[in-house]
Each structure stands twice: as C-alpha cells, then as structure tokens.
TIZA-414639 format. One line per field, with one value per residue (C-alpha): x, y, z; residue number from 1; residue in three letters. Coordinates in steps of 0.1 Angstrom, whole numbers, always signed. Each point is the difference from the previous one (the first is absolute). Example, Ala and Ser with C-alpha at 12.3 -4.5 7.8 and 13.67 -1.06 7.14 Angstrom:
2
u (+123; +14)
v (-45; +34)
w (+78; -7)
num (1; 2)
residu (ALA; SER)
//
This chain:
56
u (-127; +25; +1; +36; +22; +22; +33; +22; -11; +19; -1; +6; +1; -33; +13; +26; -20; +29; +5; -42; +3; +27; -15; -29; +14; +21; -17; -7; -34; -8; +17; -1; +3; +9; -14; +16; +34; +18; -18; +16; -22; -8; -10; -27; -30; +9; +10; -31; -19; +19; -4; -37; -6; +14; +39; +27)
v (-70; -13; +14; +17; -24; +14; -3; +19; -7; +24; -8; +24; +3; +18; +18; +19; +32; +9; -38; +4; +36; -10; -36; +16; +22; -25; -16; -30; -23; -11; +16; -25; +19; -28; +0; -32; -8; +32; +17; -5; -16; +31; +22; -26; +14; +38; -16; -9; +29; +24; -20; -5; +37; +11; -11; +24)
w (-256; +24; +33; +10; +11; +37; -8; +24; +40; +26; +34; +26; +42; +7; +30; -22; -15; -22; -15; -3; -19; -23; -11; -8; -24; -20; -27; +15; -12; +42; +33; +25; +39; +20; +37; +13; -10; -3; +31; +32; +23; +23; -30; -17; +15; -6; -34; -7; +11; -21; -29; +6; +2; -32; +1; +14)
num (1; 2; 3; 4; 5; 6; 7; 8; 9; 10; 11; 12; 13; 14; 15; 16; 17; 18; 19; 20; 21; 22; 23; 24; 25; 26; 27; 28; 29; 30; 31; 32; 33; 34; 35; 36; 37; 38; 39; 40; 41; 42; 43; 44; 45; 46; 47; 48; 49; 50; 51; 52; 53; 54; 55; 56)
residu (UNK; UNK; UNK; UNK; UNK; UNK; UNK; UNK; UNK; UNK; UNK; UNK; UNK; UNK; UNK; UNK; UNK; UNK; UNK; UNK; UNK; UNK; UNK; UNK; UNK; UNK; UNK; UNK; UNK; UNK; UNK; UNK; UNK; UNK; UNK; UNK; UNK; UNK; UNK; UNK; UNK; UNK; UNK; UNK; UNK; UNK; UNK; UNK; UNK; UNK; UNK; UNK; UNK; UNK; UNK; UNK)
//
C-alpha cells in the first residue's frame, strides 16, 4: 500500500490564535505554524511557549 501522499501545506503566523484555529479546521493534509518569519521579533519567545504548551 502506498503511504498518503501531503498535498496541500498551509502555513500560518503562530502568534495569531485565530489564523491557528481556522487553519486547523480547513482540510488541509500539513499546517505549518511558523515561529520565525512571520513573528515579529519581540513576540518569538512567547511564540514559542504558547505553541509548546498546547497552541493558542
């Protein structure tokens, strides 16, 4: 059997609970939360520790 190939990747700013909530509802194959790129600098590390934890 052939294992399920991902076909739709959504990326989303981690530090955005309602952008979190709602990609995690569509019907996407992988949800991406991106720590780095689309977090401003002086909310990385709360960031992080929110998404550690259990998301927001």
């Amino acid at each position: 059997m052939r294992p399920h190939a991902n076909r739709t990747y959504l990326f989303t700013p981690g530090n955005h609970a309602r952008r979190v909530e709602k990609a995690l509802q569509l019907n996407a194959d992988v949800v991406i939360l991106d720590l780095e790129d689309a977090v401003a600098v002086a909310e990385k590390v709360a960031t992080r520790t929110i998404i550690k934890e259990g998301g927001p």
